[in-house]
Structure formats: structure tokens, C-alpha cells
Phi, psi and omega in degrees: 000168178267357174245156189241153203272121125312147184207109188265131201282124103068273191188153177314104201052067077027089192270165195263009204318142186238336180175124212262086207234117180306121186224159159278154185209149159236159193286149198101301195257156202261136159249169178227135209225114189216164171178160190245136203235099180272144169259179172208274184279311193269141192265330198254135132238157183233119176287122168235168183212161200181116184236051209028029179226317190219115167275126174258151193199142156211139163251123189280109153327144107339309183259356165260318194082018194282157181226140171223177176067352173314138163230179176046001204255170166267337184187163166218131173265148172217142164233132153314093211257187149278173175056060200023058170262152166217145176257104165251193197179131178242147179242115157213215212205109176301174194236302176264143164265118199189141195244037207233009167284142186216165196259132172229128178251148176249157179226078155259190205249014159193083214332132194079011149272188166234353207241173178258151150288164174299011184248358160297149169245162156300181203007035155276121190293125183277282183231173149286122167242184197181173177039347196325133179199128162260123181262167168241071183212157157253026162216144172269152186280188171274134189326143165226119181316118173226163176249271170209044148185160202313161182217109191257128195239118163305142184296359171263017172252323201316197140263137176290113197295340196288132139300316176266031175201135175250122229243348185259351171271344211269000000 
């Protein structure tokens, strides 16, 4: 869709799990777990993935894009959007073939938390999100429209990212 989800806290300190979704993976092969994050109350978000073997995880300022608290990943990325937006993203190798792994995103008030502080109320909006996607890519791509099931696109369809070089002319 073209609008992002507000995401409200529970009750005060809390923990935040914002979304829980079961994806398949195979072992071996590398993904990339990307979304775009506005803060509002909660300063952090933390991307994680668990493929009954390993949890990869980093948690992103919100007002830096800085990523701390990594475990487990090969890289984590941030790009600067407008209007205080960040697209982050962690890249790592799954350990098992399994269709029973899953993706989680978090909202907290400090990196390597789960939770909000005691000064969150119910319904006070923590952060925003938009795009979420797990790729079989080591990088994230340009958002790809989904609905509610996988979408597989050959690598001559994506956009290219680049400013100085256009790699879809080349």
C-alpha cells in the first residue's frame, strides 16, 4: 500500500513486538530484511529474523539511523529518506531450510530492548513503518508491491539504485 502503519503502545512499558510474520528460507542462501521507520514516542526500531537456529537482530536510532546491538547479520544499512524517514535493513545467511522462520519488528525506547519505557502510555504512537520485505538478495532492492503472498521478480525487472551509473543501460 502507499500508506504506513502508526504503531501504538499496548500499555507502559510494555513489550513491543509490531509484527510477527512466518516466512520460508533456505540454508545457505543470504537475505536481506528491509522497512521504512519513522520514530514518533519510541526512538528505536529492531529488525530480527530466527530460523530455529540463530536470531539476527540490530536495533536502528530513529533520529540517527545508526544501527547498535547487532548480532549475528553480515551488514545492516540505513539510507536517509524525507521527512525524517530511514530505510533500514539487515542482510544475513540463514543456518536451516525451514518454512517455519520468521521476521519480527520492535519499537522501543532503547537499543537491545524490547520494550518501551514507563513514560509511554497506552495508545501513544511509538513509530511508523511502511515496505517491509524479505529478499534472497544481499542488498535491499527498490520496494516491491505485495499484498498478502510472495512476489518473485527476475533481476533485469528491479530499478536501479544508483545515482552516478545507470547499470539498467549498461
Amino acid at each position: 500500500s502507499l500508506t504506513a502503519q502508526a504503531i501504538t503502545a499496548s500499555s507502559a512499558g510494555a513489550s513491543s513486538v509490531l509484527m510477527n510474520q512466518t516466512v520460508a528460507t533456505t540454508a545457505g542462501e543470504t537475505y536481506t530484511y528491509s522497512l521504512h521507520a519513522k520514530k514518533d514516542a519510541a526512538g528505536f526500531v529492531s529488525l530480527q529474523f530466527f530460523d530455529g537456529t540463530t536470531t539476527r537482530k540490530a536495533w536502528f536510532n530513529l533520529s540517527t539511523g545508526v544501527a547498535t546491538n547487532t548480532s549475528n547479520i553480515l551488514t545492516s544499512s540505513f539510507d536517509k529518506m524525507d521527512d525524517n524517514w530511514f530505510r533500514v535493513s539487515i542482510t544475513f545467511q540463514a543456518d536451516a531450510t525451514t518454512s517455519s522462520s520468521f521476521v519480527r519488528i520492535f519499537a522501543a525506547s532503547v537499543a537491545g530492548s524490547t520494550s518501551t519505557s514507563a513514560s509511554i502510555n497506552a495508545g501513544d504512537e511509538l513509530i511508523y513503518i511502511w515496505g517491509a520485505q524479505l529478499e534472497e538478495d544481499s542488498r535491499p532492492t527498490a520496494y516491491i508491491v505485495t499484498t498478502n503472498a510472495a512476489v518473485n521478480i527476475a533481476t533485469n525487472e528491479l530499478n536501479d539504485v544508483s545515482n552516478v551509473w545507470d547499470f539498467d543501460g549498461t
